[in-house]
ChimeraX commands (.cxc) that place a marker at each C-alpha (Angstrom):
marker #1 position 8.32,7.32,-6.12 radius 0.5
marker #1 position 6.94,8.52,-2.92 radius 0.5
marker #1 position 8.19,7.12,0.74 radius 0.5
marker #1 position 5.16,6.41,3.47 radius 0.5
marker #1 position 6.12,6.32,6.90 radius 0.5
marker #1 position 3.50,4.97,9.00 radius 0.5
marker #1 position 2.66,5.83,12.39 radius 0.5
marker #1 position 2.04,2.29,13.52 radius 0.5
marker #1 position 0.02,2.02,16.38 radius 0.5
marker #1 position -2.32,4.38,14.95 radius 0.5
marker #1 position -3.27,2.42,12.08 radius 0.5
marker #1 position -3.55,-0.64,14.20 radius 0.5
marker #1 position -6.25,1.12,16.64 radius 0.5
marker #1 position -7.97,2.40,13.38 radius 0.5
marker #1 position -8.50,-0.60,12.01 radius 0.5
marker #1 position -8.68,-2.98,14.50 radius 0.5
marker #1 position -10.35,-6.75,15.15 radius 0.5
marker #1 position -11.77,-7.22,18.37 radius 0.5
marker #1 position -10.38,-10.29,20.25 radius 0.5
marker #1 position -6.97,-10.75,19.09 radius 0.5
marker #1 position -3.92,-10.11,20.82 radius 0.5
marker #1 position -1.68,-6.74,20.01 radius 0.5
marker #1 position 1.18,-9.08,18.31 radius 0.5
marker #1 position -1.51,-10.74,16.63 radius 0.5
marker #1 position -3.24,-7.00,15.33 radius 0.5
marker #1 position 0.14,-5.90,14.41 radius 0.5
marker #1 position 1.40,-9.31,12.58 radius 0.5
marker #1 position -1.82,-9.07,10.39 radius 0.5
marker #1 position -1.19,-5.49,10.04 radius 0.5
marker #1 position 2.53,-6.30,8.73 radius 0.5
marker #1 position 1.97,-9.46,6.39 radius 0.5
marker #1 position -1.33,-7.12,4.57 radius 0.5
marker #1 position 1.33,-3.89,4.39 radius 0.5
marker #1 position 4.06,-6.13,2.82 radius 0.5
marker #1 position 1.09,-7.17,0.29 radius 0.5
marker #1 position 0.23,-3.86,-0.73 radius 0.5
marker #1 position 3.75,-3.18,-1.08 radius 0.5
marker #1 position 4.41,-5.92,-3.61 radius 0.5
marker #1 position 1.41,-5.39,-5.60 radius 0.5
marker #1 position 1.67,-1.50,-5.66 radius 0.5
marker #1 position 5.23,-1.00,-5.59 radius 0.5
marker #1 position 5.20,0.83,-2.84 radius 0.5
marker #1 position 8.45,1.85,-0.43 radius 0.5
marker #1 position 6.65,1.27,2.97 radius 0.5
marker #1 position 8.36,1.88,6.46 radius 0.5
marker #1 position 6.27,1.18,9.74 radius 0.5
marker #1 position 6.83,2.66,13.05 radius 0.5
marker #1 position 5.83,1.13,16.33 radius 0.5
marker #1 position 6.31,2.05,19.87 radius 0.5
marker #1 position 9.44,-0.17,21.03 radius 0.5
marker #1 position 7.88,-0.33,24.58 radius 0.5
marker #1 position 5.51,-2.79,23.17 radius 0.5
marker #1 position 7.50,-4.88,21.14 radius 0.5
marker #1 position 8.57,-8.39,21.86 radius 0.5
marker #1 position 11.66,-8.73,23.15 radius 0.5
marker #1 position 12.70,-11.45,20.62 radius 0.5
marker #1 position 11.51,-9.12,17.86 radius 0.5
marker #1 position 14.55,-6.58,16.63 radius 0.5
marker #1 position 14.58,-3.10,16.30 radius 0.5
marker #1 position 14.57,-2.94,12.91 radius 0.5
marker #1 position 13.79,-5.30,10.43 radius 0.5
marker #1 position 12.78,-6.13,6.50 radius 0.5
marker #1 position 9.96,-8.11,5.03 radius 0.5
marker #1 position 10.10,-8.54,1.20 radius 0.5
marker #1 position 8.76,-5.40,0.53 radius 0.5
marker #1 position 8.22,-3.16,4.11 radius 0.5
marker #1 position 10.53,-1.40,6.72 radius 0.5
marker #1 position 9.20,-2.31,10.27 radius 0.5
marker #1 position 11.18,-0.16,12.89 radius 0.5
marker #1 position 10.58,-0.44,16.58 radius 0.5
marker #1 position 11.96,2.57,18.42 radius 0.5
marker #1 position 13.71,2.22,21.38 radius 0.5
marker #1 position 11.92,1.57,24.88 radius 0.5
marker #1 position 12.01,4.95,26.18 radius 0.5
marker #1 position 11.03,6.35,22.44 radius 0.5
marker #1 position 7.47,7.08,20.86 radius 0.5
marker #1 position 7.00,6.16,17.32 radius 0.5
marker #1 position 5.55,10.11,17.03 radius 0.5
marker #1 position 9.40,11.11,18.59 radius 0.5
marker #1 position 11.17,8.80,16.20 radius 0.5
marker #1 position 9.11,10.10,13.33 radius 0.5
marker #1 position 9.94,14.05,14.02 radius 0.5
marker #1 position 13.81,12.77,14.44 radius 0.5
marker #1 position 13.95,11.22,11.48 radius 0.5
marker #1 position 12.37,13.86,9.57 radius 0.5
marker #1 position 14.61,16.73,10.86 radius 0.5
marker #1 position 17.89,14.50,9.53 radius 0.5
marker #1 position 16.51,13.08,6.27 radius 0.5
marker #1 position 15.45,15.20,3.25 radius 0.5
marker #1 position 11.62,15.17,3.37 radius 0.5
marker #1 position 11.06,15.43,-0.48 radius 0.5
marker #1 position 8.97,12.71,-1.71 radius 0.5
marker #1 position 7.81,11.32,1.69 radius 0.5
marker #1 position 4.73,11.17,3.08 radius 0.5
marker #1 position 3.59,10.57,6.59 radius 0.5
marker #1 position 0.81,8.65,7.29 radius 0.5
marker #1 position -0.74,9.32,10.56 radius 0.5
marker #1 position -4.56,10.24,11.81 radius 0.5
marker #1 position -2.91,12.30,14.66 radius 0.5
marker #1 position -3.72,15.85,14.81 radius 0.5
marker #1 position -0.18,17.14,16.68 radius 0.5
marker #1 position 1.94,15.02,14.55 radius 0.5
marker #1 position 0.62,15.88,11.52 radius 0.5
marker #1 position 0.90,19.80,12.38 radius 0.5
marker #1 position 5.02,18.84,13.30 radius 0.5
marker #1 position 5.76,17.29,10.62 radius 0.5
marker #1 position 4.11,19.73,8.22 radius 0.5
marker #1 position 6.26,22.66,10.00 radius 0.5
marker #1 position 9.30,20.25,9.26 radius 0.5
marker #1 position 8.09,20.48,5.28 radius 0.5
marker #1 position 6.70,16.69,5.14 radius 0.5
marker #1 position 3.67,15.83,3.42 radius 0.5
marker #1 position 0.91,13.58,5.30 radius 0.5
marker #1 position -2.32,11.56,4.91 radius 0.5
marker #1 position -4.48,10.25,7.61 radius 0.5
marker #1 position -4.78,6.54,7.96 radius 0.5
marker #1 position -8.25,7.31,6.39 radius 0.5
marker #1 position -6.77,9.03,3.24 radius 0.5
marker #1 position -3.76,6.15,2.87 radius 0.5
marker #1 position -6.37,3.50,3.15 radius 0.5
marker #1 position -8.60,5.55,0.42 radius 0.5
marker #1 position -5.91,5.70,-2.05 radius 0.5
marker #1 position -4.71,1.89,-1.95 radius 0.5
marker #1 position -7.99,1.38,-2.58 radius 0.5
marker #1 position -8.43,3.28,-5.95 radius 0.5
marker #1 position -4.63,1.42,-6.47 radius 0.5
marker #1 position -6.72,-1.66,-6.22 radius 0.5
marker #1 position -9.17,-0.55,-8.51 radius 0.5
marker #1 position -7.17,0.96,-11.10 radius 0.5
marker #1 position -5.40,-2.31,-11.33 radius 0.5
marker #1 position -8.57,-4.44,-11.69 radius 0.5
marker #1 position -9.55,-2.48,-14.10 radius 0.5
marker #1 position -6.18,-3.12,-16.14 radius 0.5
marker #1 position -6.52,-6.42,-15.84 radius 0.5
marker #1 position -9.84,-6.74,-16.83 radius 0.5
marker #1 position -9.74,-4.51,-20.08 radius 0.5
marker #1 position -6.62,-5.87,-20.54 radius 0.5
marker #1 position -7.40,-9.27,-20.78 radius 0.5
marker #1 position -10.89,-9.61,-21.80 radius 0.5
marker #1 position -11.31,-8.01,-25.52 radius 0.5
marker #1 position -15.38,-8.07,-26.46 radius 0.5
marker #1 position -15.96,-7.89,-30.42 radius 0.5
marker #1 position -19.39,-6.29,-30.78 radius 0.5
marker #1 position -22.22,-8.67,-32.33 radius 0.5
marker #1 position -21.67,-6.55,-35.59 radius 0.5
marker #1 position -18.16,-7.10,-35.87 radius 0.5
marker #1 position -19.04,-11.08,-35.36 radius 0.5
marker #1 position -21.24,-11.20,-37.79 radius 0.5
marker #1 position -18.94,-9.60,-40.53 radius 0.5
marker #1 position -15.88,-11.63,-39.09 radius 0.5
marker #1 position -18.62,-14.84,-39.21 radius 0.5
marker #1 position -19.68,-13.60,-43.28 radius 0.5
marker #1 position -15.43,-13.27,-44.03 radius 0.5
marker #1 position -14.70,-16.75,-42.49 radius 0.5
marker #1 position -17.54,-18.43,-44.66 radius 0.5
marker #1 position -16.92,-16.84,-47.42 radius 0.5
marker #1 position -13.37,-18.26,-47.15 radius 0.5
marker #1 position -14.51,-21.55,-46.43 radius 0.5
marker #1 position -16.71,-21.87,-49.75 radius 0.5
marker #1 position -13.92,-20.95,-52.14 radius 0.5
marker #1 position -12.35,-23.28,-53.90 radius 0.5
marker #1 position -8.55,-24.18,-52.38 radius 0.5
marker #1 position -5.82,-22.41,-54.70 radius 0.5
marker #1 position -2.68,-24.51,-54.76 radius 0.5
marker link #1:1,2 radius 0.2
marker link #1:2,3 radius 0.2
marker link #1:3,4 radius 0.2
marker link #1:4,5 radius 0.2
marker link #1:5,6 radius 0.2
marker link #1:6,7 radius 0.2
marker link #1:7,8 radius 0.2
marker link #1:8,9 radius 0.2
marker link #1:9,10 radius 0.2
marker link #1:10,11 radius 0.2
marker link #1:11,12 radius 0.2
marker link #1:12,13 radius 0.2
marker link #1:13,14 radius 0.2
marker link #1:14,15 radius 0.2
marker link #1:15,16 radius 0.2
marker link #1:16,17 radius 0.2
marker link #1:17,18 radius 0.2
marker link #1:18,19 radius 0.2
marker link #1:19,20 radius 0.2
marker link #1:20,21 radius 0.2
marker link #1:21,22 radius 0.2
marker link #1:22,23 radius 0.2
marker link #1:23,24 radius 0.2
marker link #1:24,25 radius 0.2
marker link #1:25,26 radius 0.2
marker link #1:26,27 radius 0.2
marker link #1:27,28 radius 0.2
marker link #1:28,29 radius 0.2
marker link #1:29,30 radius 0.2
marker link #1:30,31 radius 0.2
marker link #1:31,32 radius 0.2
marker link #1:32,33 radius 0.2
marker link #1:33,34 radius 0.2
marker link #1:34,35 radius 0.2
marker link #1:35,36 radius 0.2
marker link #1:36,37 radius 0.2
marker link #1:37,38 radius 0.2
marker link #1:38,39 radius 0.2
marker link #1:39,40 radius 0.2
marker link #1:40,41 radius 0.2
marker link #1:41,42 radius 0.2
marker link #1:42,43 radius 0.2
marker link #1:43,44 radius 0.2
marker link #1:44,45 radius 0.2
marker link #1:45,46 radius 0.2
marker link #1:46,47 radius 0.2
marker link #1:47,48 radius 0.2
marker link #1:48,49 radius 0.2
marker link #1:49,50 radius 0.2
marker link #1:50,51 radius 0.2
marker link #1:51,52 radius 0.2
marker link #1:52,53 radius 0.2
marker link #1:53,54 radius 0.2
marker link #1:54,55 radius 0.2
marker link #1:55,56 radius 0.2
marker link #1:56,57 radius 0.2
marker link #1:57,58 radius 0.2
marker link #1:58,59 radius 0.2
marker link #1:59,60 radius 0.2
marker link #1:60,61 radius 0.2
marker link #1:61,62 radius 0.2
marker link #1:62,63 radius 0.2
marker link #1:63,64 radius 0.2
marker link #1:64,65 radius 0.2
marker link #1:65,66 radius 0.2
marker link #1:66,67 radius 0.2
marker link #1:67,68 radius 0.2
marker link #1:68,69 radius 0.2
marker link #1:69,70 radius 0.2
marker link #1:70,71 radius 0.2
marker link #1:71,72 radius 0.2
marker link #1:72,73 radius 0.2
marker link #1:73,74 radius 0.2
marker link #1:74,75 radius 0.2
marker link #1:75,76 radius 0.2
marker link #1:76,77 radius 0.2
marker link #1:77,78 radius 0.2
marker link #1:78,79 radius 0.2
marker link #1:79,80 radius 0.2
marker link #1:80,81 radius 0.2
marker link #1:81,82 radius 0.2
marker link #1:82,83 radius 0.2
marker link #1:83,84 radius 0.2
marker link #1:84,85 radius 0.2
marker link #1:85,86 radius 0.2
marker link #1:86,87 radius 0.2
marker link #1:87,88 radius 0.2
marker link #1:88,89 radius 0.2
marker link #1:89,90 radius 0.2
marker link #1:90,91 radius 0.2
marker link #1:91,92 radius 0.2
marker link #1:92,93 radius 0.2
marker link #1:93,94 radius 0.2
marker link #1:94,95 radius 0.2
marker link #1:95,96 radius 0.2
marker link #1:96,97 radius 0.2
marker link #1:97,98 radius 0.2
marker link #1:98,99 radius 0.2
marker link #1:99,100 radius 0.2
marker link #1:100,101 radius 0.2
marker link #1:101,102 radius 0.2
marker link #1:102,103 radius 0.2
marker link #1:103,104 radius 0.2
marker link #1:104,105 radius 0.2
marker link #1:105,106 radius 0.2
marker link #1:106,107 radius 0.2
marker link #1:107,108 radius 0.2
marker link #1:108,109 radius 0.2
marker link #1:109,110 radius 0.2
marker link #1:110,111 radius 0.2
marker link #1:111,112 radius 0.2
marker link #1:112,113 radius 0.2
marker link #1:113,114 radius 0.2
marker link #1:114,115 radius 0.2
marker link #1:115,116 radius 0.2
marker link #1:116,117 radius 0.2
marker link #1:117,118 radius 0.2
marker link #1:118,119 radius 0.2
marker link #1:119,120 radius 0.2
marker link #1:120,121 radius 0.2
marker link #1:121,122 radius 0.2
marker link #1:122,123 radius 0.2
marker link #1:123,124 radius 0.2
marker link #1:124,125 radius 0.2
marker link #1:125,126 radius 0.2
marker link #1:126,127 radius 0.2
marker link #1:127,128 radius 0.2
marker link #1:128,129 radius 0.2
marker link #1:129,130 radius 0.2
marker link #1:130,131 radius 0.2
marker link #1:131,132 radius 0.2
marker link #1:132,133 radius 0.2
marker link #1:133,134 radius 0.2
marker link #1:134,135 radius 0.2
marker link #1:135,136 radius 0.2
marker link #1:136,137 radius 0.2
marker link #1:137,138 radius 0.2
marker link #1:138,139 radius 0.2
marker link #1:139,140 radius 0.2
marker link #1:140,141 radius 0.2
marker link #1:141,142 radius 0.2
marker link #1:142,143 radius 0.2
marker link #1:143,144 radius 0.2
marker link #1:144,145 radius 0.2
marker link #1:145,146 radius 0.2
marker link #1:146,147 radius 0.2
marker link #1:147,148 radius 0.2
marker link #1:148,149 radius 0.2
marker link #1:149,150 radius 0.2
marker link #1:150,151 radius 0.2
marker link #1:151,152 radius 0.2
marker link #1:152,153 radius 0.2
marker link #1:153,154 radius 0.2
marker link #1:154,155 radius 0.2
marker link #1:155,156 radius 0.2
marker link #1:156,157 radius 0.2
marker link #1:157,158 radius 0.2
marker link #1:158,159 radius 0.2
marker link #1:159,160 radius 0.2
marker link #1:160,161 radius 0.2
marker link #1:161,162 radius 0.2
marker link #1:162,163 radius 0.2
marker link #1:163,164 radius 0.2
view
């Protein structure tokens, strides 16, 4: 199973809504990552800028199913990113991040990345893939052939004669 660490921020601004607040941007973007997490089983870790976080909000914290880290005031989520990936083994983890300049240092630190455009892509096909379970999964056609032999079987059996 893969790890995705996020550059925050830089989803937020690639998807954003016009009119709502930054907290608001980033609480939507939060609650629909913990989703995806859930439905995809997906290990998810977010990284935002600590110089915008709100000071009631901690450092780093747990939904159900994502890893939301705020770096510390005087730290860029691009800085914290590059740290962590020159302590932790980078096997199996992914960065996600549309930035040219990170994605170049953390490739020469032996990390795979996607853009935010690429990520977004492939929960998308997740999505699909799973309707598509669901739906051949739980809706079984017979073809009008097959009901009509089934239909010739069950009347058959209904004009014989009971044998007790």
């Amino acid at each position: 199973m893969y790890k995705y660490l996020i550059d925050g921020y830089n989803l937020l601004f690639k998807i954003h809504a016009a009119g709502d607040t930054l907290k608001e941007k980033r609480d939507r973007i939060i609650k629909a990552l913990n989703q995806k997490a859930e439905l995809y089983h997906l290990n998810l870790s977010i990284v935002f800028d600590g110089k915008q976080r709100d000071p009631l909000e901690s450092v780093r914290r747990h939904l159900s199913h994502l890893e939301i880290i705020y770096t510390a005031e005087n730290e860029s989520a691009d800085a914290y990113i590059l740290s962590f990936l020159s302590t932790t083994p980078v096997q199996g983890l992914i960065v996600i991040t549309s930035d040219l300049q990170l994605k170049e240092q953390c490739a020469l630190l032996g990390a795979q990345t996607q853009t935010i455009e690429e990520f977004l892509i492939a929960l998308e096909r997740k999505k699909k893939r799973k309707e598509q379970k669901k739906t051949s999964a739980g809706s079984f056609v017979e073809s009008p052939s097959e009901l009509l032999r089934l239909l010739e079987i069950f009347e058959k059996k209904l004009g014989e004669p009971d044998q007790e």
